[in-house]
C-alpha positions in Angstrom: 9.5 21.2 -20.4 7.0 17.9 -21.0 8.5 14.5 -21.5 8.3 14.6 -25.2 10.4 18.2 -25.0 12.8 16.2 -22.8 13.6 13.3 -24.8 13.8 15.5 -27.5 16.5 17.4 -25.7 18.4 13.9 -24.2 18.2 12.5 -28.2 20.3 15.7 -29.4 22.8 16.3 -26.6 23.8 12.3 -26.3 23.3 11.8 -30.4 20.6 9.1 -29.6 17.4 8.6 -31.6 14.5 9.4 -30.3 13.4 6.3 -29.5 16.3 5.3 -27.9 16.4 8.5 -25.8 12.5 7.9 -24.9 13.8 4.3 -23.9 16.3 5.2 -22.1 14.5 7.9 -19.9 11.9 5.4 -19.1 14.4 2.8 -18.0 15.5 5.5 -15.1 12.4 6.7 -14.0 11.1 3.0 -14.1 14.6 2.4 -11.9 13.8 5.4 -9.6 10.2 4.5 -9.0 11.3 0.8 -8.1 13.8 1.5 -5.9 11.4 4.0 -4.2 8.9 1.7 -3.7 11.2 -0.7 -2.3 11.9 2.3 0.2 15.6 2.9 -1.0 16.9 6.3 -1.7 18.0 7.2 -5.1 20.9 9.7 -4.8 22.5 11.4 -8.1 25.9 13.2 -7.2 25.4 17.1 -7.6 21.8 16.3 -9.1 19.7 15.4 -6.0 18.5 12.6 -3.9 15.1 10.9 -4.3 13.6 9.6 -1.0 10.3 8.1 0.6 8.7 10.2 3.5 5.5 9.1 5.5 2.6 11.3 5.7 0.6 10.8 9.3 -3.2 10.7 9.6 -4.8 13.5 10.0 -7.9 16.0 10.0 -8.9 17.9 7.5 -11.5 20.7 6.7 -13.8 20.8 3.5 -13.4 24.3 2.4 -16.8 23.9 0.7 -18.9 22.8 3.8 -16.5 23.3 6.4 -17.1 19.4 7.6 -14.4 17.5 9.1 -12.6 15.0 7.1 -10.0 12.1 8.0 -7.4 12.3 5.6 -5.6 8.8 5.7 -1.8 8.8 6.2 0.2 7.6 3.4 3.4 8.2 1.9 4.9 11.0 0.0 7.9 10.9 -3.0 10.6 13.5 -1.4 13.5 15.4 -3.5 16.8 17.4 -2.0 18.9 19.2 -4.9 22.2 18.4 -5.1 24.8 21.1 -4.8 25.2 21.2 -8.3 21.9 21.6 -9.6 20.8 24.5 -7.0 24.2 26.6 -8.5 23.1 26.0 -11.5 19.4 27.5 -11.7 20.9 30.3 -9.8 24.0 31.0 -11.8 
C-alpha cells in the first residue's frame, strides 16, 4: 500500500475527504518525525512505539573493490509492534 492507497483507505473508513484524510496523515507523520528528532519516543497503544537509536562508526568493505571504507555513525528511526498489531497480521 503507497500513501495515495492509504489515504484513500483513511478517507473511506473515517468518512473524510480525501483531502482532509491526506491532511490529516501528514499532520501525524509530520508529529512523529518532530518528536523523533527532538529524540522523544512516539508510543501508539497496541500499534507500536517509534524510537531513535544511534548507529556507531564503523568499517566497511566495498563489495566492488574490496577497499576499506569508514562508514560514519549516525542515527537510525527504530519501530516495536504493539501487541495488537503483531495479532493482527497473524490472525
Amino acid at each position: 500500500m503507497n500513501k495515495g492507497q492509504l489515504v484513500d483507505k483513511i478517507a473511506g473508513d473515517a468518512k473524510l475527504t480525501k483531502a482532509q484524510a491526506g491532511s490529516a496523515l501528514d499532520a501525524f507523520m509530520g508529529a512523529v518525525k518532530g518528536a523523533l528528532g527532538e529524540g522523544d519516543k512516539v508510543t501508539l497503544v497496541g500499534f507500536g512505539t517509534f524510537s531513535v537509536g544511534e548507529r556507531s562508526a564503523r568499517v566497511g568493505r566495498n563489495p566492488r573493490t574490496g577497499e576499506e571504507i569508514q562508514i560514519a555513525a549516525k542515527k537510525v528511526v527504530k519501530f516495536k509492534a504493539g501487541k495488537d498489531l503483531e495479532e493482527g497480521v497473524n490472525s
